[in-house]
C-alpha positions as CSV (number, residue, x, y, z in Angstrom):
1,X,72.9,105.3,91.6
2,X,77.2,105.2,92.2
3,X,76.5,102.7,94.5
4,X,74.6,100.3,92.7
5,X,77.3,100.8,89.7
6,X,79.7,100.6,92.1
7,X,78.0,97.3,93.6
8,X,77.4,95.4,90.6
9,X,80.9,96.6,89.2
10,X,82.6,94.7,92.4
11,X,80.3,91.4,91.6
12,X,80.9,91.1,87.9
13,X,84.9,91.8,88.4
14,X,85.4,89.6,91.5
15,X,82.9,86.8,91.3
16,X,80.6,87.6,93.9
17,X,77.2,87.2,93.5
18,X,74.4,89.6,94.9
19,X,71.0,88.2,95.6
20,X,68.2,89.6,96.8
21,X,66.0,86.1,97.7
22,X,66.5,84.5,100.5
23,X,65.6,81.4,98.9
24,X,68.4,81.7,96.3
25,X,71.3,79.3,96.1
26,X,74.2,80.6,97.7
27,X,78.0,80.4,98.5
28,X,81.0,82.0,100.2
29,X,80.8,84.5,97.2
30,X,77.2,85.3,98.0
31,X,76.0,88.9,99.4
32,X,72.5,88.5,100.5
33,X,71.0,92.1,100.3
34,X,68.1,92.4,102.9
35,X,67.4,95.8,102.6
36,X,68.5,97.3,99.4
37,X,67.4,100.4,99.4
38,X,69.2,101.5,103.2
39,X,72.5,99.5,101.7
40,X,72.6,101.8,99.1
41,X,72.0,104.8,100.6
42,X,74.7,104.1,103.2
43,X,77.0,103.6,100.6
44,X,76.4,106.1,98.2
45,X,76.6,108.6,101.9
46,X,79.7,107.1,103.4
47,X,81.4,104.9,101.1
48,X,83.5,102.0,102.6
49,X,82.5,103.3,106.1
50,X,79.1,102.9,104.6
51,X,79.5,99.2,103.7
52,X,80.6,98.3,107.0
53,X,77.2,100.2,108.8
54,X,75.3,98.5,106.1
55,X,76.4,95.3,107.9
56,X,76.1,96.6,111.3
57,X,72.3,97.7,110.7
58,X,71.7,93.6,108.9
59,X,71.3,95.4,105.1
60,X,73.2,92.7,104.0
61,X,74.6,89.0,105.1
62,X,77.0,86.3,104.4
63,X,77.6,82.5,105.0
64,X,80.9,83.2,105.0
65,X,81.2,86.5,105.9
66,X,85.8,86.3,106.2
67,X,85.9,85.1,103.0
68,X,83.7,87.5,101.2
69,X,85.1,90.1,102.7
70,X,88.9,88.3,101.4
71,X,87.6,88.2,97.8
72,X,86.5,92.0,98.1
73,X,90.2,93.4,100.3
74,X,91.7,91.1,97.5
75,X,90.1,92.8,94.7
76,X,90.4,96.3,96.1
77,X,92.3,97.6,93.4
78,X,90.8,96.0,90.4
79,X,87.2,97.6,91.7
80,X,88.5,100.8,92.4
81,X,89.8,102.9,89.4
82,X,93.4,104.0,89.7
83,X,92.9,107.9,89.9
84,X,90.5,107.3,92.3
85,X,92.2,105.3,94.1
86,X,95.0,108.5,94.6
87,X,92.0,111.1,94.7
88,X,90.6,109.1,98.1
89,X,87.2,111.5,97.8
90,X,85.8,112.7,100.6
91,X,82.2,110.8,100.9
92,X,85.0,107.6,100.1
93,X,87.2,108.3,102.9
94,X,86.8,111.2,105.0
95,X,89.6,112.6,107.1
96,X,90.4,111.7,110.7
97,X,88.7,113.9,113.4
98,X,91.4,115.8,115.3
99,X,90.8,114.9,118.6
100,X,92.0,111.3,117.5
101,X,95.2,112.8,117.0
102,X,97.3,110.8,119.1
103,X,99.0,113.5,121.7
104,X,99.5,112.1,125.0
105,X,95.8,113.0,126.3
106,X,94.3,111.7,122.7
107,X,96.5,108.6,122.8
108,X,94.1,107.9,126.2
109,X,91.2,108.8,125.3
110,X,91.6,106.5,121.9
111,X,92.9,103.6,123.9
112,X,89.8,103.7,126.5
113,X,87.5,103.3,123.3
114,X,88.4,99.9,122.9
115,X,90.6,98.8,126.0
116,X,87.6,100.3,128.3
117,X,85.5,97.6,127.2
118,X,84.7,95.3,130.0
119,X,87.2,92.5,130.4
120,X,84.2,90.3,130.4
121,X,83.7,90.5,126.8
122,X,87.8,90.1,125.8
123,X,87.6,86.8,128.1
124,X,85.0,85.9,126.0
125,X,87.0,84.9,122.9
126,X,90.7,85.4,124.1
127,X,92.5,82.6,125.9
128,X,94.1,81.9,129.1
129,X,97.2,84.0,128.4
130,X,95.1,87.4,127.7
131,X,96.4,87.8,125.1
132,X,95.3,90.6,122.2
133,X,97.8,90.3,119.0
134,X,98.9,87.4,116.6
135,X,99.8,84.1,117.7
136,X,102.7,82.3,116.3
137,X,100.9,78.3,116.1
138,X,102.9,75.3,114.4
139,X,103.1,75.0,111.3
140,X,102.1,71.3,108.6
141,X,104.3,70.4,105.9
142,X,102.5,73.5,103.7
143,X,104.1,75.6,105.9
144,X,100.7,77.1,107.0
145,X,99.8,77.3,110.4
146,X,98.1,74.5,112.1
147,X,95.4,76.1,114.6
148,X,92.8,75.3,116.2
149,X,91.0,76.3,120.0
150,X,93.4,73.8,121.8
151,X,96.5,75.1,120.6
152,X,95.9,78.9,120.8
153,X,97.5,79.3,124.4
154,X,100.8,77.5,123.4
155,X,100.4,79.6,120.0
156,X,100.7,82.9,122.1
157,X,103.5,82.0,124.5
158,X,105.4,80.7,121.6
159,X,104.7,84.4,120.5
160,X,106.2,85.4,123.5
161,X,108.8,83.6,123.7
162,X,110.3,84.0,120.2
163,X,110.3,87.8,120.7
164,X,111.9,87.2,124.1
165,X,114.4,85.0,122.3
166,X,115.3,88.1,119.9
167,X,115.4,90.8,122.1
168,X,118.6,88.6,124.2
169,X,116.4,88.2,126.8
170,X,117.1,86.4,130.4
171,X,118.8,86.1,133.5
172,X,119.1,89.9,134.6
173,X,118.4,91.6,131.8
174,X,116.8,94.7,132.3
175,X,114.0,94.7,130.4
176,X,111.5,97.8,129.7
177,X,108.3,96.4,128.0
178,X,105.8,99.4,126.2
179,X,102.3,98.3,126.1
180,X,101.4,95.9,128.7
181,X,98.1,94.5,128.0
182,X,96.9,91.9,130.7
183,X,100.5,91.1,131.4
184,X,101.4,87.5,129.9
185,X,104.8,89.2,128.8
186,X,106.2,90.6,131.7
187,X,105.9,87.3,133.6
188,X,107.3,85.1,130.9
189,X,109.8,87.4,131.1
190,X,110.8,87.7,134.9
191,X,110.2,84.2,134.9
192,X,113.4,83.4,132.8
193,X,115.4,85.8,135.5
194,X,115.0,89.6,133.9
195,X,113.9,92.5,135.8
196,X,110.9,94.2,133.7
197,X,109.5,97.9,133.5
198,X,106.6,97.7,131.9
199,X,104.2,100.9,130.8
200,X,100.2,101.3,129.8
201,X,98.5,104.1,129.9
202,X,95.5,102.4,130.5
203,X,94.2,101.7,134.3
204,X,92.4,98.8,134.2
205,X,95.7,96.7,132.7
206,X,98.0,98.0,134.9
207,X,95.3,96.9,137.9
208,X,94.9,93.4,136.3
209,X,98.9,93.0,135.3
210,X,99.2,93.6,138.6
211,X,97.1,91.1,140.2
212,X,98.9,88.7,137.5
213,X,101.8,89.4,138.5
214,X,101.8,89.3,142.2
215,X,99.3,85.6,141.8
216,X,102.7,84.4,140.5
217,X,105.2,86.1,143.3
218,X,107.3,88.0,140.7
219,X,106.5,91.4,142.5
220,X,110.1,91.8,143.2
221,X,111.0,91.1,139.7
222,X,108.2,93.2,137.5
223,X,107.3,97.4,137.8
224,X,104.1,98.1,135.9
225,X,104.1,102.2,135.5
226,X,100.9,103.7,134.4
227,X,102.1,106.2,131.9
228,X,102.3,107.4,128.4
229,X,105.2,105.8,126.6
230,X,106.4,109.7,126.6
231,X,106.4,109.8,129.9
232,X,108.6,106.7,131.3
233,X,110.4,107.6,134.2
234,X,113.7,106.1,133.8
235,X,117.0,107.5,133.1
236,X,118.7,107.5,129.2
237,X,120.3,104.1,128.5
238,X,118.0,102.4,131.6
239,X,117.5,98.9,129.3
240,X,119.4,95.8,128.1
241,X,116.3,95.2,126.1
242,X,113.2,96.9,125.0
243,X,110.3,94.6,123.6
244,X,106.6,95.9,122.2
245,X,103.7,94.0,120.8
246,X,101.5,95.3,118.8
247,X,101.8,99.1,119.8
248,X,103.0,101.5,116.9
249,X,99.6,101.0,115.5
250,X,98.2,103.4,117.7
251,X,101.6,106.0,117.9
252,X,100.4,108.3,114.9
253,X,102.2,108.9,112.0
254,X,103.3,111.9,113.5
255,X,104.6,110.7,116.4
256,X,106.9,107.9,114.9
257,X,109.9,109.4,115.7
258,X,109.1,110.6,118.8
259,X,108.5,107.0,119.4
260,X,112.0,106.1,118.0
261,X,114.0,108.2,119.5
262,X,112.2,107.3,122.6
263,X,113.1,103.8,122.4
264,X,116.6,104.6,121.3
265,X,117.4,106.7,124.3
266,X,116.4,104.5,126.7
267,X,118.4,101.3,125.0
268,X,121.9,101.0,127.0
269,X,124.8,100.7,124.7
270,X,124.9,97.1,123.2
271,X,120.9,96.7,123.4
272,X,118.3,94.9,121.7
273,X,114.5,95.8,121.1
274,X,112.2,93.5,119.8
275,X,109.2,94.8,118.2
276,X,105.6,93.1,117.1
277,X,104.1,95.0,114.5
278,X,101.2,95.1,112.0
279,X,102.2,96.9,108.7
280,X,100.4,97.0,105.1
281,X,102.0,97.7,101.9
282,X,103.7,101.5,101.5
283,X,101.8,102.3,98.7
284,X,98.4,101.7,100.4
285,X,99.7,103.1,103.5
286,X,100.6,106.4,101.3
287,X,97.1,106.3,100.0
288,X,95.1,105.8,103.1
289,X,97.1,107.1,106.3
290,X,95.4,110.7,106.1
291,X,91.7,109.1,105.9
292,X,89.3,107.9,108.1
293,X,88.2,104.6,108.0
294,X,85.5,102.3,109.2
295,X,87.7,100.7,111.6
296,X,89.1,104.2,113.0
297,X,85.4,105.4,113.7
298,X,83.7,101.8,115.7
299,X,87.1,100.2,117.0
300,X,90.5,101.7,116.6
301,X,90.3,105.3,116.7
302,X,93.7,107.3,115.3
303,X,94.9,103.9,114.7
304,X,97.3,103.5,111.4
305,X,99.4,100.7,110.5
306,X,103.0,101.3,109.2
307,X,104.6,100.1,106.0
308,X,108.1,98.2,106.5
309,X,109.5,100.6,104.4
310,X,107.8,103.6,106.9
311,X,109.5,102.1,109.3
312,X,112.8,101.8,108.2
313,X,112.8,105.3,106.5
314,X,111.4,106.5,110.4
315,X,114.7,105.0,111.9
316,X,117.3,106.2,109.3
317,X,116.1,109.7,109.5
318,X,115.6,109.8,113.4
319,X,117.1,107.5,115.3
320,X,121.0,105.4,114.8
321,X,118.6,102.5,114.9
322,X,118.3,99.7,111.9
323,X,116.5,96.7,111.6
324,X,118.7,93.8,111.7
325,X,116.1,90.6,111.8
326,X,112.8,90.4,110.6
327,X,110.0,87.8,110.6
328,X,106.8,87.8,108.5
329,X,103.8,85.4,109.5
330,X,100.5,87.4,108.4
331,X,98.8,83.4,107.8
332,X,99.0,83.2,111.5
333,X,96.9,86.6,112.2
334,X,94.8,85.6,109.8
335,X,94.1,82.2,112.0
336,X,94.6,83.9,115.1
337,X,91.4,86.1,114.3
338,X,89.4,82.9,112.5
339,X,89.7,81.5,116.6
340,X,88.5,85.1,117.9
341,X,85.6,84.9,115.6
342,X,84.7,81.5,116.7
343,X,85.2,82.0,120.4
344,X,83.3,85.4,120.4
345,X,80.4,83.9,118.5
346,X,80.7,80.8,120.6
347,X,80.3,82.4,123.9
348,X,78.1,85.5,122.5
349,X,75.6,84.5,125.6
350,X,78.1,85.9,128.4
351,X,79.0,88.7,126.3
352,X,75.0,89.7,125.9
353,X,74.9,89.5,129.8
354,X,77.5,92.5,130.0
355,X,74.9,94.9,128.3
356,X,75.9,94.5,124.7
357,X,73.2,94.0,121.8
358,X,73.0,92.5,118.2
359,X,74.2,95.7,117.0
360,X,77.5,95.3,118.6
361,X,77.4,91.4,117.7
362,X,77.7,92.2,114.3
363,X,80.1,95.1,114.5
364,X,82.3,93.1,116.5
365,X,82.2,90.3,113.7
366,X,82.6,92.3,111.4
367,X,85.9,94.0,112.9
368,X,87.5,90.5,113.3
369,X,86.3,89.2,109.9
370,X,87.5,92.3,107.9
371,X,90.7,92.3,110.0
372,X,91.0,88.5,108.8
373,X,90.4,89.4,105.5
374,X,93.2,91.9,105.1
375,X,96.0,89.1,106.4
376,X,94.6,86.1,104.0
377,X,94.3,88.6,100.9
378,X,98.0,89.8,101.6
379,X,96.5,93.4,102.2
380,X,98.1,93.7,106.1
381,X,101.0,91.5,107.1
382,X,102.4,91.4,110.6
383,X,105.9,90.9,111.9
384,X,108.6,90.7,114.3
385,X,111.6,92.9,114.1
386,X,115.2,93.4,115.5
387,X,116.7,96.6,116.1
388,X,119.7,97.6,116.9
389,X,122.1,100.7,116.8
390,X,123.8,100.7,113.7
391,X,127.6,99.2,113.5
392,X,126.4,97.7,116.6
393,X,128.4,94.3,116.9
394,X,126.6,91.0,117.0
């Protein structure tokens, strides 16, 4: 009976309209229930983790299933009363399971979740470059980005290449990169003359950076170390430059500092580091960073995104580190996901050959339409930040 209340309260505040006729007229704003009695019960059992297994299981359906899900992360707080809002209930938002904690061995086990996954289904809707985080495309005379599936390969070298540009990096540098993915960075980077460490503790990247990076003779140029970012194996002050895309999203609250100070120690005097990072407002990271979501539990498991002002308050308590230059670009996420979608959907066929089933179809488009939703509603932004010591001179 919450649920329904709860439902109906969401429509009549935000516009959207539930139907339960197939036939009926419908829009972007239109929730189609299927099953309404299993939607229900899921939410009414498990809240917002509820919703999203209501989608999984085909309870409900969209035409546009990104922007229904925009109008509902956009009207988050106006559906959700205030004190409820701080009380986070349990059914609502449970709390994370401990073995997510991300201690080096939990850190692994989290990453394999996802990054475990074949490489046949990321090939499926990433492009040539490999790579997994926001591109940076053009931008029209609106300012907003200008994307579309022929420009997403520039879009994530220009990524690249800006945060290369920050971090002072080229001929010689010596450059230590944390979270090496399927290795576009390291090779853009040895490329313009640096010598790059980079770390993941996951095998299968290492094995295919590797491969990369040895099809394009930098061998001599590029070390990829399979290791915990706790564990790199180089001496205090190692790096002109330190760069990471996309990685403090799965450090831990609780390991922040360690993950500062890391980077700090390993910085030689006079260094940059360049970092790539998701964040969401700090009053919704306050609210939500010691609950479990649906994302946590089917795709990112002890994941958490920072706040800018996390961040910051991380450094001046821990480290000498400040942030000296910082750029905000959340539209392009937002497109860089719309392209996933597409792509995934698009070439759905070669992913079905690798074992998966509708189930996962719809989980998976669900993860990459709720992530799209958060960066065109303004809930999640994503940046790229300078750091330096402090007084350090410029």
């Amino acid at each position: 009976m919450l649920a329904r209340r709860m439902v109906r309260r969401a429509g009549s505040r935000l516009g959207v309209k539930i139907v339960l006729d197939e036939g009926a007229a419908r829009d972007a704003r239109t929730l189609l229930l299927r099953r309404p009695e299993s939607f229900y019960q899921r939410m009414g059992a498990d809240g917002l983790i509820g919703f999203g297994e209501a989608y999984q299981a085909g309870d409900w359906e969209s035409d546009d299933l990104a922007r229904l899900l925009t109008v509902l992360v956009a009207g988050m707080d106006r559906i959700v009363p205030k004190p409820l809002q701080r009380l986070r209930g349990h059914r609502a938002a449970p709390r994370p399971p401990k073995e997510e904690e991300q201690t080096v061995d939990g850190a692994l086990r989290n990453a394999r979740h996802h990054y475990a996954l074949p490489d046949g289904l990321f090939r499926a809707f990433l492009d040539e470059t490999m790579c997994y985080s926001s591109a940076i495309f053009m931008t029209g005379r609106d300012g907003l980005p200008v994307a579309d599936d022929s420009s997403l390969a520039d879009a994530q070298r220009r990524k690249i290449d800006r945060l290369l540009d920050l971090a002072a990096v080229g001929e010689n540098t010596r450059l230590l990169e944390i979270g090496t993915g399927w290795g576009e960075l390291p090779v853009r980077a040895a490329r313009r003359g640096a010598y790059v460490h980079t770390v993941t503790n996951m095998a299968e990247h290492a094995a295919m950076a590797r491969d990369r990076i040895a099809a394009a003779g930098l061998t001599d140029r590029i070390h990829v170390d399979l290791a915990d970012y706790r564990e790199i194996n180089a001496d205090a002050g190692s790096f002109d430059a330190i760069v990471s895309v996309e990685m403090i999203e799965a450090v831990g609250r609780d390991y922040w500092p360690v993950y500062f100070r890391k980077l700090e120690s390993l910085l030689a005097p006079g260094g940059r580091i360049g970092l790539q990072n998701m964040v969401m407002p700090h009053d919704r990271m306050r609210r939500t960073s010691k609950t479990y979501t649906w994302t946590n539990k089917y795709i990112f498991p002890g994941g958490l995104l920072p706040s800018v002002e996390a961040i910051e308050q991380t450094l001046a308590r821990h480290t000498g580190l400040t942030i000296v230059d910082r750029f905000s670009f959340g539209a392009h996420y937002a497109a860089t996901l719309a392209l996933w979608r597409e792509r995934f959907n698009r070439n759905w066929d070669s992913v079905a050959d690798l074992g998966f089933d509708e189930v996962f179809r719809r989980t998976w488009n669900f993860y990459l339409a709720i992530s799209e939703a958060g960066f065109s509603a303004g809930y999640l932004d994503v940046y790229q930040f300078l750091l330096e010591r402090q007084g350090q001179p410029r």
